[in-house]
Backbone as ProteinMPNN parsed JSONL, in Angstrom:
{"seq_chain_A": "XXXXXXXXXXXXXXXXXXXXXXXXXXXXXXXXXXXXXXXXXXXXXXXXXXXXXXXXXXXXXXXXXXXXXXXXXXXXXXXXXXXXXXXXXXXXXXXXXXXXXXXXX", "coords_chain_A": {"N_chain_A": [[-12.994, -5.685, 9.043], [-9.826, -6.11, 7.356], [-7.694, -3.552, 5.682], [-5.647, -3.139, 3.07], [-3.109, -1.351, 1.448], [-1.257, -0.674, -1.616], [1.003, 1.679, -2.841], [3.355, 3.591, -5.242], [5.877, 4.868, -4.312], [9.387, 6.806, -4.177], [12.87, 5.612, -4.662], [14.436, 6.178, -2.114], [12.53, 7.906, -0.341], [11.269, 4.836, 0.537], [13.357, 3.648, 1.422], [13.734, 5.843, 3.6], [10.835, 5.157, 5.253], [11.17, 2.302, 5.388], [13.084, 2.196, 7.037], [12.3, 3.882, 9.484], [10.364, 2.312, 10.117], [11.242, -0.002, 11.201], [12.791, 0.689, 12.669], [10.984, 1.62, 15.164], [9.084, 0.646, 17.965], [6.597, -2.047, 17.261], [3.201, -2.478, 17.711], [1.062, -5.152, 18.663], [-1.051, -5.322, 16.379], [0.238, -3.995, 14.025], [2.968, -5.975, 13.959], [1.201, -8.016, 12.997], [-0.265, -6.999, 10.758], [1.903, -6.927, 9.175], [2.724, -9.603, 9.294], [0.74, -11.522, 7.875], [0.881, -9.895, 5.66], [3.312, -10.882, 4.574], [3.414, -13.491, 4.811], [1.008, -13.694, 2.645], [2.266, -12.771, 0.708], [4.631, -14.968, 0.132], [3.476, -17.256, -0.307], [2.06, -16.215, -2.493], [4.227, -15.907, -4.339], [4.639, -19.577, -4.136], [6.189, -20.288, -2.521], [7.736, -22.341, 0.519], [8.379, -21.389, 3.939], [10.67, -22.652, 4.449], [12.321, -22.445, 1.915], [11.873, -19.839, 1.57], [13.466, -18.915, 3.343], [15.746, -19.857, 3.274], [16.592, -18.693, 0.33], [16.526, -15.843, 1.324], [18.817, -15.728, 2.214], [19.951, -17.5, 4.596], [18.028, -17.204, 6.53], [16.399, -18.822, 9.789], [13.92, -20.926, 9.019], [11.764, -21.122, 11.593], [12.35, -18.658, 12.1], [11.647, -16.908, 10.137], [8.636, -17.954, 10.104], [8.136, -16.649, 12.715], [7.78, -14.038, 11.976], [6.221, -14.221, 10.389], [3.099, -15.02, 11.772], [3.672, -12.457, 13.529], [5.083, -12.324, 15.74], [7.752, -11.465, 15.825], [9.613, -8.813, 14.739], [10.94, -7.615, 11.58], [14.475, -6.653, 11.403], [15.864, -3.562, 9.258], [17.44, -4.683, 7.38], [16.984, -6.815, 7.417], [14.511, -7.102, 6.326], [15.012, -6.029, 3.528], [16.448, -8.515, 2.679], [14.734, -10.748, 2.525], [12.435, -9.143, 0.927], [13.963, -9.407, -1.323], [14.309, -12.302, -1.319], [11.662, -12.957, -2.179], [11.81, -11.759, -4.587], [10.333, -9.581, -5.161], [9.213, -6.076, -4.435], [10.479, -4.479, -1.705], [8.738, -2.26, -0.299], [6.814, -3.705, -0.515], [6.199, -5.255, 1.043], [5.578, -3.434, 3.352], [2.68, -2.646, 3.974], [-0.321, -0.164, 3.532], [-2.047, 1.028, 5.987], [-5.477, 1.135, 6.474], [-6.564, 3.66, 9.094], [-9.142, 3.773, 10.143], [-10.286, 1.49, 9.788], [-8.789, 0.185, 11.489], [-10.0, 0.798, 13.396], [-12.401, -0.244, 13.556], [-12.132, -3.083, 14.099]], "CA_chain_A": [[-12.185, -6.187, 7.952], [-8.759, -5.204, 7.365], [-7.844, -3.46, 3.906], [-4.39, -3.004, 2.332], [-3.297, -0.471, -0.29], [0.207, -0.563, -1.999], [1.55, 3.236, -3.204], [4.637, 3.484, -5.417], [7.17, 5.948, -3.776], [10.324, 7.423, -4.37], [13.602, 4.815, -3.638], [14.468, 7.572, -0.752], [11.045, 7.612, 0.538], [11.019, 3.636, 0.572], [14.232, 3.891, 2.042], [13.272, 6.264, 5.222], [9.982, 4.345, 5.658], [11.403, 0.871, 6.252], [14.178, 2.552, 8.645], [11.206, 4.274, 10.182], [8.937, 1.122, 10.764], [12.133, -1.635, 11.44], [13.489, 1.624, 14.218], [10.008, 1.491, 16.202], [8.513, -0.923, 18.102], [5.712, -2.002, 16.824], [2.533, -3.053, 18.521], [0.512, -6.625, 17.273], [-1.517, -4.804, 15.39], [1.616, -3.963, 13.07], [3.632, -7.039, 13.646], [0.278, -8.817, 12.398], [-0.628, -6.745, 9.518], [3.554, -7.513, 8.031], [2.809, -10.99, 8.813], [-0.187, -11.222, 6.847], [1.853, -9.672, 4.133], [4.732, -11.412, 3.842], [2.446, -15.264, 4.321], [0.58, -13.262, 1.248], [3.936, -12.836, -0.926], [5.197, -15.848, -0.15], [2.174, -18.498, -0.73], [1.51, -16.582, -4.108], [5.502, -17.477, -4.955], [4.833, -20.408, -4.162], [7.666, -20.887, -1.802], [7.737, -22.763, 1.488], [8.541, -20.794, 4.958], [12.335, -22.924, 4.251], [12.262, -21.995, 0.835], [11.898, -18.21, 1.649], [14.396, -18.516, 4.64], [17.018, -19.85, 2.235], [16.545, -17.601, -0.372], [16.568, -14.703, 1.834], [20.1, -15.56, 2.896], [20.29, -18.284, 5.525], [17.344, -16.951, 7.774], [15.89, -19.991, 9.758], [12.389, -21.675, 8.956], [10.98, -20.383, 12.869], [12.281, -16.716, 11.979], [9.872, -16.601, 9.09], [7.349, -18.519, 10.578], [7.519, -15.811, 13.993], [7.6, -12.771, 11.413], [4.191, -14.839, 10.084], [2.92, -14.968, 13.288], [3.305, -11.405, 14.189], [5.595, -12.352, 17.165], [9.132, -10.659, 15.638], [9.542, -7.654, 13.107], [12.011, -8.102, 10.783], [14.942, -5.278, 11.07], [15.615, -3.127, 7.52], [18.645, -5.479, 6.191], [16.186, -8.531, 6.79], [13.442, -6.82, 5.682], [15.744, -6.424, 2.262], [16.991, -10.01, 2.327], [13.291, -11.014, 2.558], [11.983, -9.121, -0.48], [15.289, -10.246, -2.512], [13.829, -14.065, -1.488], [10.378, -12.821, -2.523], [11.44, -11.319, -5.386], [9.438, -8.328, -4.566], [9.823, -4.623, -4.114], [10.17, -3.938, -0.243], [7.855, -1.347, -0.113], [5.391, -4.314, -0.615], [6.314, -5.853, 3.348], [4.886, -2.671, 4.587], [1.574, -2.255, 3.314], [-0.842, 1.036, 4.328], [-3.351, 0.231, 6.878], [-6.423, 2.423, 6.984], [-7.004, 3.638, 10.559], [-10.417, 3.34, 10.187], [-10.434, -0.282, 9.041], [-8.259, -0.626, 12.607], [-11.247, 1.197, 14.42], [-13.858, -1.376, 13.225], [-12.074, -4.435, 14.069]], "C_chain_A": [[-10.967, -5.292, 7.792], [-7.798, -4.935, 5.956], [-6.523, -3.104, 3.835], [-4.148, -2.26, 1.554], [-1.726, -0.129, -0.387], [-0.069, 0.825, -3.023], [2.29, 2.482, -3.818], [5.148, 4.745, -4.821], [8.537, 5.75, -4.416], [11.962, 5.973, -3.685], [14.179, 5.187, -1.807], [13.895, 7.439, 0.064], [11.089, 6.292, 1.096], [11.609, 3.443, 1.815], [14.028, 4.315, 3.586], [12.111, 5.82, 5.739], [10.054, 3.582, 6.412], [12.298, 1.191, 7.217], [13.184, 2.758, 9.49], [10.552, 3.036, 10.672], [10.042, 0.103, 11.758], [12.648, -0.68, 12.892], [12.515, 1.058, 15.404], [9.529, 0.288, 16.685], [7.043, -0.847, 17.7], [4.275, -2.984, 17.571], [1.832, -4.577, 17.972], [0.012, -6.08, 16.601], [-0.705, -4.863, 13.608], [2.724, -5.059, 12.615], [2.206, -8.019, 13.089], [-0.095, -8.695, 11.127], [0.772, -7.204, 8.149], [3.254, -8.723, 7.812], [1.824, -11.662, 8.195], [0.31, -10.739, 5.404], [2.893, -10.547, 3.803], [4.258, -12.811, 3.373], [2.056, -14.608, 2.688], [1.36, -13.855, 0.179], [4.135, -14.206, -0.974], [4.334, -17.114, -0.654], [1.964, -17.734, -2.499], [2.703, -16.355, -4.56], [5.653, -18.605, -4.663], [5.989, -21.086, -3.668], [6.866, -21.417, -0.268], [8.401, -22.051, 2.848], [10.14, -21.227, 4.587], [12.454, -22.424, 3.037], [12.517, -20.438, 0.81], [13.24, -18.148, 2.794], [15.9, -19.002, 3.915], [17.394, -19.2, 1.179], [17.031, -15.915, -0.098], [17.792, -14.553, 2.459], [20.468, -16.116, 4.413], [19.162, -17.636, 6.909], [16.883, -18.362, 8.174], [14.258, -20.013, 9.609], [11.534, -20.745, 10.236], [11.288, -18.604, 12.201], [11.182, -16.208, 10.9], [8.696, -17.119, 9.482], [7.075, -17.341, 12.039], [7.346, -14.769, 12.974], [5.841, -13.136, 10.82], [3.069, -14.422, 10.52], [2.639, -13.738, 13.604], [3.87, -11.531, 15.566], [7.01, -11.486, 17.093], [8.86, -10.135, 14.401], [10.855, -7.926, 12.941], [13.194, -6.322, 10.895], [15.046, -4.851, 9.558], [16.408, -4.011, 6.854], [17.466, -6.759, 5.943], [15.4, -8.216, 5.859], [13.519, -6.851, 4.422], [15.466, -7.93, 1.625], [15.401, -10.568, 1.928], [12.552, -10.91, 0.782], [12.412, -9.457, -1.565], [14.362, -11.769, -2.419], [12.268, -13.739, -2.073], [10.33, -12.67, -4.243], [10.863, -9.885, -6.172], [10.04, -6.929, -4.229], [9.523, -4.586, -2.668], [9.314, -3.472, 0.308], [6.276, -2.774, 0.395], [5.06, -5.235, 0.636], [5.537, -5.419, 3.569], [3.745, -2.158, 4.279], [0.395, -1.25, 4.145], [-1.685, 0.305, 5.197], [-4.216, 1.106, 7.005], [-6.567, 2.279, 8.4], [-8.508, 3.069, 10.928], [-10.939, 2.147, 10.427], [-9.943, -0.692, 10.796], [-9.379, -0.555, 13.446], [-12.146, 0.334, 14.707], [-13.42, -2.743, 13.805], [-12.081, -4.407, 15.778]], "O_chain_A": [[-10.961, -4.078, 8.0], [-7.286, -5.84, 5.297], [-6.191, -2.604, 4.91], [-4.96, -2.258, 0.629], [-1.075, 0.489, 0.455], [-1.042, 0.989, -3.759], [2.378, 1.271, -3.615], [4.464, 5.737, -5.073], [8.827, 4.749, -5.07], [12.009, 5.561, -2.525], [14.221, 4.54, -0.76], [14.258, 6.986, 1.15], [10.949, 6.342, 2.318], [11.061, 3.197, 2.89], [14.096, 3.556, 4.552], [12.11, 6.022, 6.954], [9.583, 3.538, 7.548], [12.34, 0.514, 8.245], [13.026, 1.89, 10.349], [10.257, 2.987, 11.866], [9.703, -0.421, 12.819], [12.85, -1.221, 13.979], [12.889, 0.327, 16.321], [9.51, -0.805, 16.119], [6.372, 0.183, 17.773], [4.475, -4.151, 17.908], [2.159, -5.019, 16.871], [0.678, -6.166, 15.569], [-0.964, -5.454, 12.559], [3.25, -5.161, 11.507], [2.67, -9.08, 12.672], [-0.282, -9.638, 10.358], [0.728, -7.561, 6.971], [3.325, -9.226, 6.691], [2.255, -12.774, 7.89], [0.074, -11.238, 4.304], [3.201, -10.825, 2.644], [4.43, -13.32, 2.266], [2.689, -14.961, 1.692], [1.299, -14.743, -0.672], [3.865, -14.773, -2.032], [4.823, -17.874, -1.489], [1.773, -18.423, -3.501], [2.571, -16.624, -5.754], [6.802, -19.018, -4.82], [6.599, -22.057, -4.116], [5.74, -21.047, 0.065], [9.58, -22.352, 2.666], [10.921, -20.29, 4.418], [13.016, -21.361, 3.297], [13.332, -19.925, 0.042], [13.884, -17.102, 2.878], [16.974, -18.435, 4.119], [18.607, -19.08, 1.009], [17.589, -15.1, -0.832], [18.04, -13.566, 3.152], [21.082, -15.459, 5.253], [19.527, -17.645, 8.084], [16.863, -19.207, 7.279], [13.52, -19.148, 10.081], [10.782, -19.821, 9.927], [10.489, -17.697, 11.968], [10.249, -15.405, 10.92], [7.67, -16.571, 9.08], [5.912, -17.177, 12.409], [6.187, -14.418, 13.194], [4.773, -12.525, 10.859], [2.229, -13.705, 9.977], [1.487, -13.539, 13.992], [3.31, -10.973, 16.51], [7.406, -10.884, 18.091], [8.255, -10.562, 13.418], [11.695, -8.322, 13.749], [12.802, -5.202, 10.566], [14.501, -5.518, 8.679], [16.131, -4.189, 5.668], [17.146, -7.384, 4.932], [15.381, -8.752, 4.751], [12.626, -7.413, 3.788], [14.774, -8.374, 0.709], [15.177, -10.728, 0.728], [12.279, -11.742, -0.084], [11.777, -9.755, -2.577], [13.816, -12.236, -3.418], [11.765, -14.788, -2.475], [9.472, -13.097, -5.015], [10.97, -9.407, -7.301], [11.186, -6.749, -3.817], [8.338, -4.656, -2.342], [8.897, -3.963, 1.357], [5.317, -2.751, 1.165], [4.009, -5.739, 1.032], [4.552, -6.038, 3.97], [3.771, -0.927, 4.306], [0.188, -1.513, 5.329], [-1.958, -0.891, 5.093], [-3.874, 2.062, 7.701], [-6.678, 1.191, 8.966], [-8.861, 2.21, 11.736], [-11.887, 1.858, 11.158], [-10.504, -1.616, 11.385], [-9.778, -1.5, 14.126], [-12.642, 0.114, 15.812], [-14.315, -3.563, 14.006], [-12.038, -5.46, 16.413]]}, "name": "protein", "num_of_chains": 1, "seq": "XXXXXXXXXXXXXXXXXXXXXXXXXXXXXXXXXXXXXXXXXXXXXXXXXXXXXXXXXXXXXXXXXXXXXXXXXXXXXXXXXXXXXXXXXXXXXXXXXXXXXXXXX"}
């Protein structure tokens, strides 16, 4: 099972995080656990994959549906635009992952 845990941090911190995560590449693991988050956010606003991709500043329908997916990571401006269409504090994209939790699965 794979567990989640939202921190608050520092805007700074937030800041060098999402540079940090949107710099690296990231393996499925990582592009799976975002897209798991973001489906999350967006199903409990109650928005539609177009709905969020217009909101977020002209992204298309497929680009949110591959970030879904776990097939493309979002760089840091999207990653922005994103939580602006969410609503949402950023921070809440990149949610912790216990290692452990990865071990088991």
């Amino acid at each position: 099972m794979l567990r989640v845990q939202m921190i608050e941090i520092s805007e700074a911190a937030e800041r060098d995080a999402l540079q940090d995560v949107a710099a690296c590449n990231l393996d499925i693991i990582g592009g799976t656990v975002f897209g798991i988050q973001l489906n999350n956010l967006r199903v409990d606003a109650g928005l539609t994959q177009q709905a969020l991709a217009e909101r977020a500043g002209g992204l298309s329908m497929a680009t949110v549906g591959s970030y879904e997916q776990g097939v493309r990571f979002p760089n840091y401006l999207t990653m922005l635009k994103l939580a602006r269409g969410l609503g949402c504090h950023p921070a809440q994209l990149v949610p912790l992952v216990w290692e452990e939790d990865l071990k088991n699965e």
